[in-house]
C-alpha positions as CSV (number, residue, x, y, z in Angstrom):
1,X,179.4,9.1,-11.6
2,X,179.2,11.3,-8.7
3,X,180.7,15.0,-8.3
4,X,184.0,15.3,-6.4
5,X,182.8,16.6,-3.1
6,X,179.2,15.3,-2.7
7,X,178.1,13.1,0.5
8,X,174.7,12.0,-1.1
9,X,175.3,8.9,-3.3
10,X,173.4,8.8,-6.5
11,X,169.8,7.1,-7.0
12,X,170.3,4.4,-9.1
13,X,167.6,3.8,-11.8
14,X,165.9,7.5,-11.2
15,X,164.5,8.4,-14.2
16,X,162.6,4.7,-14.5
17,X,161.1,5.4,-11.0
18,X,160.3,8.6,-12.3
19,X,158.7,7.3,-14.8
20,X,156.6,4.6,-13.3
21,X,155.4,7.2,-11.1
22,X,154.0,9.4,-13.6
23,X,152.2,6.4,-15.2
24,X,151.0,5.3,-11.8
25,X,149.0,9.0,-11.5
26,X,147.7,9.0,-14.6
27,X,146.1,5.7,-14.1
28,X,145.0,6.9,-11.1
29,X,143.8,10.3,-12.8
30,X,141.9,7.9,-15.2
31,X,140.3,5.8,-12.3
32,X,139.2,8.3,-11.0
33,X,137.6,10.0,-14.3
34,X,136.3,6.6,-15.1
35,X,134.5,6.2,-11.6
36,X,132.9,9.9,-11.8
37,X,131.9,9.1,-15.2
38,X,130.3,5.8,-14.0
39,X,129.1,7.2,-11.4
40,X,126.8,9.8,-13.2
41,X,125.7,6.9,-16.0
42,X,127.8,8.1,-18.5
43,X,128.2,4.1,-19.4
44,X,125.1,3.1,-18.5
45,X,122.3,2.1,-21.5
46,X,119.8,5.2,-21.4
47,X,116.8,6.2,-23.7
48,X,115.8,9.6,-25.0
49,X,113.0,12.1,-23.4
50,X,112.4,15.1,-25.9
51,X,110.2,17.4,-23.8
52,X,108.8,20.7,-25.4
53,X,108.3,23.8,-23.1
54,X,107.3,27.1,-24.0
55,X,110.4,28.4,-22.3
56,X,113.5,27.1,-20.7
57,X,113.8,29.9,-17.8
58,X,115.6,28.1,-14.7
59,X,116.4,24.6,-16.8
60,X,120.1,23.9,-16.8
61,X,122.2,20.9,-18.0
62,X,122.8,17.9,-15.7
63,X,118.7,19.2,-14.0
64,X,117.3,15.7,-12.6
65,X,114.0,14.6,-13.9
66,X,112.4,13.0,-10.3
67,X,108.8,10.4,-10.2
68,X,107.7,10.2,-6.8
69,X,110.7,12.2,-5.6
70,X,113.6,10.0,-7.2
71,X,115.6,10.6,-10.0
72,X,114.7,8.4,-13.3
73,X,116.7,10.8,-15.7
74,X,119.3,13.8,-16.6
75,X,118.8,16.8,-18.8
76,X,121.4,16.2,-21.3
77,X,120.9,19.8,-23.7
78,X,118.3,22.6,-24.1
79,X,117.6,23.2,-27.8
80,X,115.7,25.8,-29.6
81,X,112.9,24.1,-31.7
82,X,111.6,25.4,-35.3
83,X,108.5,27.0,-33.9
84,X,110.5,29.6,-31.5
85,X,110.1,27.1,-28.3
86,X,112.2,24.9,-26.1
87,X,113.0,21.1,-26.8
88,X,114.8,19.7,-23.6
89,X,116.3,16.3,-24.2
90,X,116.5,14.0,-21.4
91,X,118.5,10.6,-21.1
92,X,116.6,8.2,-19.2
93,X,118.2,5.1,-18.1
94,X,116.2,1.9,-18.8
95,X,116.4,0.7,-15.7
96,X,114.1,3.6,-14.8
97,X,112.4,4.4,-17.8
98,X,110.0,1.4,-16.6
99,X,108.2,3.9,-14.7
100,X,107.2,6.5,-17.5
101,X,103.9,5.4,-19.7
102,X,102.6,7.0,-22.8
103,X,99.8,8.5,-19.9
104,X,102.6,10.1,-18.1
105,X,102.3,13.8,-17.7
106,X,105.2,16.3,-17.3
107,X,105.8,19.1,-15.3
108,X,108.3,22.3,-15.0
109,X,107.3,23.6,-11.7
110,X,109.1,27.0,-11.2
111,X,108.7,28.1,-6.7
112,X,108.8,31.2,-5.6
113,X,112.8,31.3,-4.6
114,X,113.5,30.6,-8.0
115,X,114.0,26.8,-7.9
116,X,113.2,24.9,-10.9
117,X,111.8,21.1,-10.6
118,X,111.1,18.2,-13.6
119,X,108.4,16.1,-12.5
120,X,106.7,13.1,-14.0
121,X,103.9,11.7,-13.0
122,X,102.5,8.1,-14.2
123,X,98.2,7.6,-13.6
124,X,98.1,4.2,-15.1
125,X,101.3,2.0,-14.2
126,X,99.3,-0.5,-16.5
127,X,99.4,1.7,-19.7
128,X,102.5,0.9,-23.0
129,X,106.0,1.7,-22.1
130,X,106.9,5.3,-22.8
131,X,109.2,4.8,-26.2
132,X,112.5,5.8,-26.6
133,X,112.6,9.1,-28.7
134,X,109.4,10.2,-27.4
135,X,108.3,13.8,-27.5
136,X,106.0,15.2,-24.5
137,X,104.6,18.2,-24.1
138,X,105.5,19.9,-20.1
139,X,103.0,21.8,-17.8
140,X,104.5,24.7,-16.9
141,X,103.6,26.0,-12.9
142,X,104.9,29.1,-12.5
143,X,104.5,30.2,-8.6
144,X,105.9,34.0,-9.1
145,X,102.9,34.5,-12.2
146,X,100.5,34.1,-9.0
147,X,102.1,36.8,-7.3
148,X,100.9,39.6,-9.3
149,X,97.0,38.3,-9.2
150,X,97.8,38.0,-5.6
151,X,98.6,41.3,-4.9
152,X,96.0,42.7,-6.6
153,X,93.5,41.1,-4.7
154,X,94.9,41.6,-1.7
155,X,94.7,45.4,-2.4
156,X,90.9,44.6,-3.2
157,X,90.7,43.4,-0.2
158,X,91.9,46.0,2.1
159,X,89.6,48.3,-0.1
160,X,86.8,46.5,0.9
161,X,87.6,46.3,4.4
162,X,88.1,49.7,4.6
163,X,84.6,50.6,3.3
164,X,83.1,48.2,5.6
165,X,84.8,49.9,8.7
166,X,83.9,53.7,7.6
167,X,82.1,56.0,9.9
168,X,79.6,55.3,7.4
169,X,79.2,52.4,6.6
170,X,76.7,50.1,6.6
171,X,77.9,48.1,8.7
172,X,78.5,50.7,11.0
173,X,74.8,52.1,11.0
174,X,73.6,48.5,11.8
175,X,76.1,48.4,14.6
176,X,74.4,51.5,16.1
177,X,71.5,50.1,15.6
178,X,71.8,46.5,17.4
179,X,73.2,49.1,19.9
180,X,69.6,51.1,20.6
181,X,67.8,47.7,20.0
182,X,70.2,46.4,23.1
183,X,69.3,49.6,25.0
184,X,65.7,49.3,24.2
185,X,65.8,45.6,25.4
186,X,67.4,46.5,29.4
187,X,64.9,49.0,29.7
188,X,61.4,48.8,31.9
189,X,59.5,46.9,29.3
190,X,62.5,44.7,27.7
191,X,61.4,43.0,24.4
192,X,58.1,44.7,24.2
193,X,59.3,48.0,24.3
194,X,61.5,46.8,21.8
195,X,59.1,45.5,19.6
196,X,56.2,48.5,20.0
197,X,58.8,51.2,20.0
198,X,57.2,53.3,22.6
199,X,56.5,53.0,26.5
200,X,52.8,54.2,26.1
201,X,51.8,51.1,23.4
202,X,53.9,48.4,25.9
203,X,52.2,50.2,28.8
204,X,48.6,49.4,27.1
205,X,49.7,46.0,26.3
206,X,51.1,45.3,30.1
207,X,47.8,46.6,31.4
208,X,45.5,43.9,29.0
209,X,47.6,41.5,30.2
210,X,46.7,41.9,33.6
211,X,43.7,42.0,32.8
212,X,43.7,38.8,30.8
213,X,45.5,37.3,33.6
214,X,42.3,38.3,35.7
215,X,39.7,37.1,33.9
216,X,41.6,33.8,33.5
217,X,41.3,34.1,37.4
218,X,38.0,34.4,37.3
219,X,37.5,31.9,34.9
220,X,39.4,29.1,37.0
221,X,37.1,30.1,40.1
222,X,34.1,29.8,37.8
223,X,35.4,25.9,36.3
224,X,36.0,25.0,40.0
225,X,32.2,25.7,41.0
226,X,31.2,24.0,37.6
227,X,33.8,20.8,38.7
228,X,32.0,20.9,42.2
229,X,28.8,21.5,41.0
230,X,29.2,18.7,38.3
231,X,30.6,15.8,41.1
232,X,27.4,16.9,42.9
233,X,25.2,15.9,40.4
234,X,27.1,12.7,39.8
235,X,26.6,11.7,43.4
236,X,22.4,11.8,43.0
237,X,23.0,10.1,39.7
238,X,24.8,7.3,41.4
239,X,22.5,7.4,44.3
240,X,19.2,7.9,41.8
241,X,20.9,4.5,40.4
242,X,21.5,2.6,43.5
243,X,17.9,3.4,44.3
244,X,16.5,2.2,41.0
245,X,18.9,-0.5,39.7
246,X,20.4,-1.7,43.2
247,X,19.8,-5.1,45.2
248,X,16.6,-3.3,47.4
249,X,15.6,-0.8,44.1
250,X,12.2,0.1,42.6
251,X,13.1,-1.8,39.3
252,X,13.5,-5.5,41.4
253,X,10.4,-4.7,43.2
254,X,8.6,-3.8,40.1
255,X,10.2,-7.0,38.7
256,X,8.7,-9.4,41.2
257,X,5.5,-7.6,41.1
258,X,5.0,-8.6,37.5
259,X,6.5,-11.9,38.2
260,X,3.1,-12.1,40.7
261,X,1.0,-10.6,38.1
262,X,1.9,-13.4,35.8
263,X,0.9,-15.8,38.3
264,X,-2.3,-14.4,38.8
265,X,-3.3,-14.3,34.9
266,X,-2.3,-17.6,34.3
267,X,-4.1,-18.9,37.4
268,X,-7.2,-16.6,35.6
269,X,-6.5,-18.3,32.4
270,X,-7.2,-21.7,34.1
271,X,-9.6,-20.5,35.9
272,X,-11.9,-19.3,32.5
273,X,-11.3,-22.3,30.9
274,X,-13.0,-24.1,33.8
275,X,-15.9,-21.4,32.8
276,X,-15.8,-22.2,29.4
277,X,-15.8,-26.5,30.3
278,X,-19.4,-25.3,32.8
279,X,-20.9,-23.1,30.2
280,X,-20.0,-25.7,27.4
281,X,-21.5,-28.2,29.9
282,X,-24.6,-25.9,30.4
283,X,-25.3,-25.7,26.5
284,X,-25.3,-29.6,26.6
285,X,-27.5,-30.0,29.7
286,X,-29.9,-27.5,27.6
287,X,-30.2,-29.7,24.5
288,X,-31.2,-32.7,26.7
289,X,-34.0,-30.3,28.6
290,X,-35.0,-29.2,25.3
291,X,-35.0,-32.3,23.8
292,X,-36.2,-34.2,27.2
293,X,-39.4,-32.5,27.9
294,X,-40.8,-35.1,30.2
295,X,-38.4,-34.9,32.9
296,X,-38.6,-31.5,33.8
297,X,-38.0,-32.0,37.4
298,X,-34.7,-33.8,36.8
299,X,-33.6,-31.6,34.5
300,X,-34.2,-29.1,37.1
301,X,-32.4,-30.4,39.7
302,X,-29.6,-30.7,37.5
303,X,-30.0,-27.1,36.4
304,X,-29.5,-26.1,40.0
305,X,-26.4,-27.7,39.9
306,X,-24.9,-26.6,37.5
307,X,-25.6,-23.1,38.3
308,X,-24.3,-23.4,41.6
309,X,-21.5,-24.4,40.0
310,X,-21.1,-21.8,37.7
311,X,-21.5,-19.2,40.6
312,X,-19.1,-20.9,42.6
313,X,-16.7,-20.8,39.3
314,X,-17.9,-16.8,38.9
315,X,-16.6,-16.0,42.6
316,X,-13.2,-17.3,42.2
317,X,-13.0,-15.5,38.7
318,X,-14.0,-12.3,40.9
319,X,-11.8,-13.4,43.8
320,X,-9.0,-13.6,41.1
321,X,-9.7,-10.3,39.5
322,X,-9.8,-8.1,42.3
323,X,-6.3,-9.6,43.5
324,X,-5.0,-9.0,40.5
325,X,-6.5,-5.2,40.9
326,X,-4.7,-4.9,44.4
327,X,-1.2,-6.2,42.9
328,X,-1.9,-4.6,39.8
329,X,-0.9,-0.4,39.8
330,X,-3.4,0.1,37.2
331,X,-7.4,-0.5,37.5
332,X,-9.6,-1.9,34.7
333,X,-13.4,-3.1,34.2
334,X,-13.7,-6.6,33.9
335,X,-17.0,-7.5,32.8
336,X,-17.9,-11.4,32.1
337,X,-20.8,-12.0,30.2
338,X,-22.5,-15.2,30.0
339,X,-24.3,-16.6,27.2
């Protein structure tokens, strides 16, 4: 019942509504627990990763394990292992787990800024399925372990460089010395001062190049005579030839002389056997006077003949003979001898 006094009438069923709003927030509570926890795979079908690290140093609960940059799993718990090192269990769902083999290789890469990273990294997509329960070991890359090493040698380094740019240095003295060799090489004699170290030696050597350059001169003027001298003697040559081998030279007259010359001898060839027919002829007419003996006047009469044959037969052979000595350049003694 409401007070005496009070304008605001009374909620009817108040405590119900009360109630049924309460309820209505903790389901809502609940939804929303429900959705985290599906959201982070609490409900989804996972396999365990046991890796083993020689330390845990920046590995915390709920650390993703990436492939290629995505997530494929969740560190679930860091645990000390029997033999003093770390045993990091990973849940991997199986919808992921496709991509780790029994090849894959594990990584805790630590950076410089102190961020941590899981990696896994699969060589052989064609190599078993990773099991579930599987224990790796993990390659630990540690960036700030570098840093010492790197300091060091840095500090090496600046050493070094600082020796090299001392007064005295080697590299120093050959500085000064490319310096002298560059003065040595703008001076009067350039690179053969350079090379002979004094003027006096590059003078000498100047001066027998000049001279060299002289007699090369002279040499030149001396080939030139010898060129001139050597196209002279070719032009008698060719004339000496032109002379001798031409279409009016000694050799074609020589040439039709000897064609003559044959001439002649074969005309003296004939011309002896015609002897030889009279003489054989006279050794015949000779048997019949010998034999004959009675007709001594015919057989003298025919003796006269034949010897004025045999004269007339002797001139032309001496007629022949001394035009072949006229053609002929050479003489000889031709004697004929009768039987």
């Amino acid at each position: 019942m409401a007070e005496p006094g009070s304008s605001t009438p009374p909620v009817a069923n108040l405590e119900l509504k009360a109630t049924l709003l309460l309820v209505l927030m903790a389901l809502l509570v609940a939804g929303a627990v429900l959705y985290v926890l599906y959201a982070r795979g609490v409900f989804e079908a996972t396999q365990r990763l046991v890796l083993i690290a020689e330390n845990s140093e920046g590995v915390v609960v709920g650390m993703d394990l990436t492939f290629a940059g995505f997530p494929i799993g969740r560190v679930r718990r860091i645990e000390l292992g029997e033999e003093g090192n770390a045993r990091i269990v990973i849940d991997v769902p199986r919808r992921d787990a496709r991509w780790l083999r029994e090849s894959s290789v594990f990584t805790l890469e630590r950076g410089l800024l102190g961020n941590t990273a899981l990696r896994a990294y699969t060589g052989i997509p064609t190599d078993p399925p990773l099991p579930a329960g599987a224990v790796r070991s993990v390659l630990i890359g540690d960036a700030t372990t570098e840093i010492p090493r790197l300091v060091n040698s840095t500090r090496d380094l600046v050493q070094n460089l600082t020796a090299l740019v001392a007064a005295d240095a080697p590299l120093a003295v050959s500085l000064a010395n490319v310096q002298t060799a560059t003065a040595k090489l703008e001076g009067k004699h350039g690179a053969l001062g350079f090379l002979l170290g004094n003027e006096t030696d590059a003078r000498k050597v100047v001066t027998a190049i000049e001279r060299t350059n002289a007699l090369l001169a002279r040499a030149d003027g001396a080939m030139a005579r010898v060129d001139s001298m050597v196209a002279r003697v070719d032009g008698v040559i060719a004339r000496t030839e032109a002379q001798l081998l031409g279409e009016d030279g000694v050799v074609r007259d020589v040439r039709a002389t000897v064609n003559q010359l044959n001439a002649a001898l074969g005309d003296a060839r004939a011309v002896l056997g015609d002897v030889r027919t009279t003489l054989k002829g006279a050794d015949g007419v000779l048997e019949e006077v010998l034999a004959v003996t009675k007709n001594t006047r015919a057989a003298t009469t025919d003796l006269g003949v034949m010897r004025a044959q045999v004269e007339a037969n002797l001139r032309k052979v001496e007629h022949l003979l001394n035009e072949i000595n006229r053609k002929w350049p050479f003489a000889r003694d031709t004697e004929l001898k009768l039987p």
